[in-house]
C-alpha positions as CSV (number, residue, x, y, z in Angstrom):
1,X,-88.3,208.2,41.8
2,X,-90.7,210.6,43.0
3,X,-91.8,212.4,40.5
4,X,-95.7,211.8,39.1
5,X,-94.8,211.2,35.4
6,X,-91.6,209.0,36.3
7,X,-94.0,207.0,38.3
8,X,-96.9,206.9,35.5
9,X,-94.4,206.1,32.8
10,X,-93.0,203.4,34.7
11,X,-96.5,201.7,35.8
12,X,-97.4,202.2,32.1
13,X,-94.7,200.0,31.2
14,X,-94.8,197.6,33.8
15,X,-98.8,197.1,32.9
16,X,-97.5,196.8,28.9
17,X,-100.4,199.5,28.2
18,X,-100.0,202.7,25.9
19,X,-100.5,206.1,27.2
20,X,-103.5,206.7,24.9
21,X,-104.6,203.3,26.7
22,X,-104.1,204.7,29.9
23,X,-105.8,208.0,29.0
24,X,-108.7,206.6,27.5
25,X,-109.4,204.3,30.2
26,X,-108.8,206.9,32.7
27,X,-111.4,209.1,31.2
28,X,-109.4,211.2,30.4
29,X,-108.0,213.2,26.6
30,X,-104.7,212.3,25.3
31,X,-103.7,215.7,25.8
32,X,-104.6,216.0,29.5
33,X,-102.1,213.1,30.0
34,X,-99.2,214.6,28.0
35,X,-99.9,217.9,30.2
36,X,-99.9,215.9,33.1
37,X,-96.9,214.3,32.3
38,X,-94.4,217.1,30.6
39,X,-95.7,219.9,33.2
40,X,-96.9,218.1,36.3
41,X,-100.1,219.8,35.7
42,X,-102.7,217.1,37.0
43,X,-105.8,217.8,39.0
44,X,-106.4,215.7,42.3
45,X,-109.7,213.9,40.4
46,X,-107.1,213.1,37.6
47,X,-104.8,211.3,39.2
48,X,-107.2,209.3,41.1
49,X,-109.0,207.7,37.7
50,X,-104.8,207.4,36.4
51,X,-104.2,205.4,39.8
52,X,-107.7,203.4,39.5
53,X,-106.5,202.4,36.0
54,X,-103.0,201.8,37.4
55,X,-104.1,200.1,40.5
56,X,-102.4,202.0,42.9
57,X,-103.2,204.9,45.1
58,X,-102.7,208.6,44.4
59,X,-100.6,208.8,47.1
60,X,-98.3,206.4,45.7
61,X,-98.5,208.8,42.2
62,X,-97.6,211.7,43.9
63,X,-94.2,210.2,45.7
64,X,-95.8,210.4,49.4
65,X,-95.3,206.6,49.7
66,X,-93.3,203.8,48.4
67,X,-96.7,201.6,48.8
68,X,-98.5,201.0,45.7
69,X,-101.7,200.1,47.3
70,X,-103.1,201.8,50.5
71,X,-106.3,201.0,52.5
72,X,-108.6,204.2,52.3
73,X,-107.5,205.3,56.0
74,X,-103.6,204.5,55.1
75,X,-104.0,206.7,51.9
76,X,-106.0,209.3,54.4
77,X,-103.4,209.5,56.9
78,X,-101.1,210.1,54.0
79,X,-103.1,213.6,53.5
80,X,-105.2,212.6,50.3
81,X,-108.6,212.5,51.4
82,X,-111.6,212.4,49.1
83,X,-114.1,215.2,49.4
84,X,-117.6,216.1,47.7
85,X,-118.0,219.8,46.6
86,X,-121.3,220.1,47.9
87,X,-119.9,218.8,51.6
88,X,-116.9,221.8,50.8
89,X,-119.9,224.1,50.3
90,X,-121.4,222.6,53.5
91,X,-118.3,223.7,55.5
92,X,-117.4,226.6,53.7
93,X,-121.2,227.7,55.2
94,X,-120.8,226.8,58.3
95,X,-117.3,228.5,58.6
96,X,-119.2,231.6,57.5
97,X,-122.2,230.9,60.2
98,X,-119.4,230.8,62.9
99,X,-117.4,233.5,61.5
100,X,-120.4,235.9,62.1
101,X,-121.4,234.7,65.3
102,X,-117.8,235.3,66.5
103,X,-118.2,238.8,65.0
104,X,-121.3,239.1,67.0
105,X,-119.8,238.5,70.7
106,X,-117.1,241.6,70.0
């Protein structure tokens, strides 16, 4: 079973919740879910409010481990790592910084 809806569904059942349960305390609209589940169409801030609800680890959601629950450097080292959009505008700058210095020296 690797697939994120199989895995929702199941936890969902397992956890004796509805999905407008699971939507609603994931933050998230009824319709979002159903999207996420009939075309795999999640974002990565998505399915880590459905795994907080859940209790297990995005990584686990997406079928990259058969471990429900991860430490924060486990989950990491899987390739799921939490990052701010203002520390992704930090880098993107300094990228851009060392792009033109590069530039620069030729």
């Amino acid at each position: 079973m690797s697939r994120i809806e199989d895995r929702i569904r199941v936890l969902v059942a397992e956890k004796g919740i509805t999905l407008l349960q699971l939507a609603t305390s994931s933050n998230i609209t009824e319709a979002t879910l159903h999207a996420i589940l009939n075309r795999n169409d999640a974002k990565y801030s998505q399915l880590q409010r459905i795994a907080e609800t859940l209790a297990v680890n995005v990584a686990y959601l997406a079928g990259e481990t058969p471990l429900k629950n991860m430490s924060a450097i486990q989950e990491a080292q899987t390739g799921y790592v939490i990052i701010k959009a203002d520390e992704v505008i930090e880098m993107q700058k300094k990228i851009i910084d060392l792009q033109g210095q590069l530039l620069q020296r030729l």
